[in-house]
C-alpha atoms as an extended CHARMM CRD file, in Angstrom:
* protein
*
        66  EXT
         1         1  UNK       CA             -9.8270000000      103.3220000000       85.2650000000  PROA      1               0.0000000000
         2         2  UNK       CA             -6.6830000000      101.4630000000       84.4610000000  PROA      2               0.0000000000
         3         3  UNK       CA             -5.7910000000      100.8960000000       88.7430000000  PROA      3               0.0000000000
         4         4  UNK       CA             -9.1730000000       99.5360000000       88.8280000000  PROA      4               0.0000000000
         5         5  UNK       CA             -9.8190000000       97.2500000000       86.2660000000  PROA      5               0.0000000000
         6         6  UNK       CA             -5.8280000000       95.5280000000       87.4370000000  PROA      6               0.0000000000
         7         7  UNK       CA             -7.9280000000       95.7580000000       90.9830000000  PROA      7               0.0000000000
         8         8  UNK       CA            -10.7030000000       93.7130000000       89.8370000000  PROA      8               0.0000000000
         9         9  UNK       CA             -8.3970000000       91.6750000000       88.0100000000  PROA      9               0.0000000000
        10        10  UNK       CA             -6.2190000000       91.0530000000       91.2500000000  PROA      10              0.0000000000
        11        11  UNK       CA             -9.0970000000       90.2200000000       93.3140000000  PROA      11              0.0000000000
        12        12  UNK       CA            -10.3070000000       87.4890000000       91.0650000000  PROA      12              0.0000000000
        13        13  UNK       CA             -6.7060000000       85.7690000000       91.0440000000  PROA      13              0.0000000000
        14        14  UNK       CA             -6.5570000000       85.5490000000       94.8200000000  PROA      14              0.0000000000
        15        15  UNK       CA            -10.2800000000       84.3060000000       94.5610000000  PROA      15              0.0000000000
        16        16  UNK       CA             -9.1050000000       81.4750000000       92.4480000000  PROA      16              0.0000000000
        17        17  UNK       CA             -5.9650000000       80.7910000000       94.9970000000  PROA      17              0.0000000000
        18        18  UNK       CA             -8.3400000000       80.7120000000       97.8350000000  PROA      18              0.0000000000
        19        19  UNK       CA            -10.2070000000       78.1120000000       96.1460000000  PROA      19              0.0000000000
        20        20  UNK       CA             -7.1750000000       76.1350000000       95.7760000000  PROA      20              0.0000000000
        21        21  UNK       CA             -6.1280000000       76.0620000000       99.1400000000  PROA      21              0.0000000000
        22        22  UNK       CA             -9.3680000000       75.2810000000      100.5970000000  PROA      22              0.0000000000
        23        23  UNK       CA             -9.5760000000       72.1930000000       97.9370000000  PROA      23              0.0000000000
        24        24  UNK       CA             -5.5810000000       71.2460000000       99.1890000000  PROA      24              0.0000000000
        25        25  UNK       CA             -6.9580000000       72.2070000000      102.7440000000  PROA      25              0.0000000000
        26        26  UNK       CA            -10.0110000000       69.5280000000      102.1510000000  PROA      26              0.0000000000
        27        27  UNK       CA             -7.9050000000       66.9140000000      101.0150000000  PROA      27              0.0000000000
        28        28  UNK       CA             -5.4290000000       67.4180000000      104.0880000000  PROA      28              0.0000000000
        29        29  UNK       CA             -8.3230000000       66.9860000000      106.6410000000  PROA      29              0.0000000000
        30        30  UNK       CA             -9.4920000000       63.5940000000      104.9250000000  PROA      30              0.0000000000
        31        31  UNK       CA             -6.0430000000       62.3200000000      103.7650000000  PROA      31              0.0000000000
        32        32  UNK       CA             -5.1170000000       59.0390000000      105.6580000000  PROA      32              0.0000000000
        33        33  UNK       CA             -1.3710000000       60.2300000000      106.3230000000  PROA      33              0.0000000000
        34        34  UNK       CA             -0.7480000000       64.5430000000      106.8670000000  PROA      34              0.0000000000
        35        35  UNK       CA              2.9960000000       63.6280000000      106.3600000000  PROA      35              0.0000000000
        36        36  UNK       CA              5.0590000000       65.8590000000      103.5420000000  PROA      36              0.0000000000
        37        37  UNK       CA              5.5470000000       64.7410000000      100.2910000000  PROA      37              0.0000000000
        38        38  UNK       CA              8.0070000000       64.7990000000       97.9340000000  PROA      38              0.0000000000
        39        39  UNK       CA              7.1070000000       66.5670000000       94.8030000000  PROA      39              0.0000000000
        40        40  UNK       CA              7.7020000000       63.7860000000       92.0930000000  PROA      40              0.0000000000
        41        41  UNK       CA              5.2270000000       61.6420000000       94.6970000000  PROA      41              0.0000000000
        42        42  UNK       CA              2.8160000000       64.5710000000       94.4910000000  PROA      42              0.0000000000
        43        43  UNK       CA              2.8600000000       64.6290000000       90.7500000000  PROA      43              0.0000000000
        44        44  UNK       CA              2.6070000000       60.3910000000       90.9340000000  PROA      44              0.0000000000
        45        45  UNK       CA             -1.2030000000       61.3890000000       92.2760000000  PROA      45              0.0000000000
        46        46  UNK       CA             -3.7900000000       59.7150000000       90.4280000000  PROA      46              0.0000000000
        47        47  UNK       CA             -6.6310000000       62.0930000000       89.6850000000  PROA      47              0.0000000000
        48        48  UNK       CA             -9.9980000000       60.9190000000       88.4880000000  PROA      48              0.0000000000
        49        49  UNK       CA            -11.6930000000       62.6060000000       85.3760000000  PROA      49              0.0000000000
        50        50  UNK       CA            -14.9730000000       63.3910000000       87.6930000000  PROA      50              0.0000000000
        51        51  UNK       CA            -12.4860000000       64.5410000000       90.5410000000  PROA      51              0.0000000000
        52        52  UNK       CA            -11.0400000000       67.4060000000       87.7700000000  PROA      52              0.0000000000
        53        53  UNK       CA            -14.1960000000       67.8810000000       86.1530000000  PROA      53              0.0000000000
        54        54  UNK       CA            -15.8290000000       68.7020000000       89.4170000000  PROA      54              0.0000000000
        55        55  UNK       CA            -13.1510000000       71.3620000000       90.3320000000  PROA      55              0.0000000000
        56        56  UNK       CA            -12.9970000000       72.5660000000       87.4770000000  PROA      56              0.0000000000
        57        57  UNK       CA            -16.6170000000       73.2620000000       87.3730000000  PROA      57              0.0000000000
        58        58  UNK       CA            -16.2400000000       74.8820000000       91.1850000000  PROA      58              0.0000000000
        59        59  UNK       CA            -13.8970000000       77.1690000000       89.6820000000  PROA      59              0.0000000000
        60        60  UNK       CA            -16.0070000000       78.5280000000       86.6440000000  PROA      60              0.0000000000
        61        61  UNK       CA            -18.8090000000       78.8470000000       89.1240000000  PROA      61              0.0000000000
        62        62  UNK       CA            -16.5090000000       80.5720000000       91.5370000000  PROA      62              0.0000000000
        63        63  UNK       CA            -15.0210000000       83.2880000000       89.0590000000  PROA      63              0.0000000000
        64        64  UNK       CA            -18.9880000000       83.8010000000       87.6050000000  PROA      64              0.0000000000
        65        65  UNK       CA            -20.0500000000       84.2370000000       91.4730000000  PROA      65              0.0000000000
        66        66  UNK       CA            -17.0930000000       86.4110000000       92.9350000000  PROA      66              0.0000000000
């Protein structure tokens, strides 16, 4: 019962990571420039409320659906 419930439990975190790359995938196809960043200039980002609201609700309904 034990291997199955860290199963379960396993499956749901790589859910969640698979929604995060496909949201970093996203931005990648519509981004202006697909050149790498530095990390400081990746934590400059400017993220609107609505923007983390909205993922934020994708994940919820994401973990409730998978």
């Amino acid at each position: 019962m034990l291997q199955r419930r860290f199963l379960v439990w396993a499956l749901k975190v790589f859910d969640q990571v698979v929604l995060g790359c496909a949201f970093v995938l996203a931005a990648a196809a519509v981004s202006d420039s697909l050149d790498l960043i530095s990390f400081s200039r990746f934590l400059a980002f400017r993220i609107k409320v609505a923007n983390f609201l909205l993922y934020v609700g994708f994940a919820f309904a994401w973990h409730g659906i998978f």
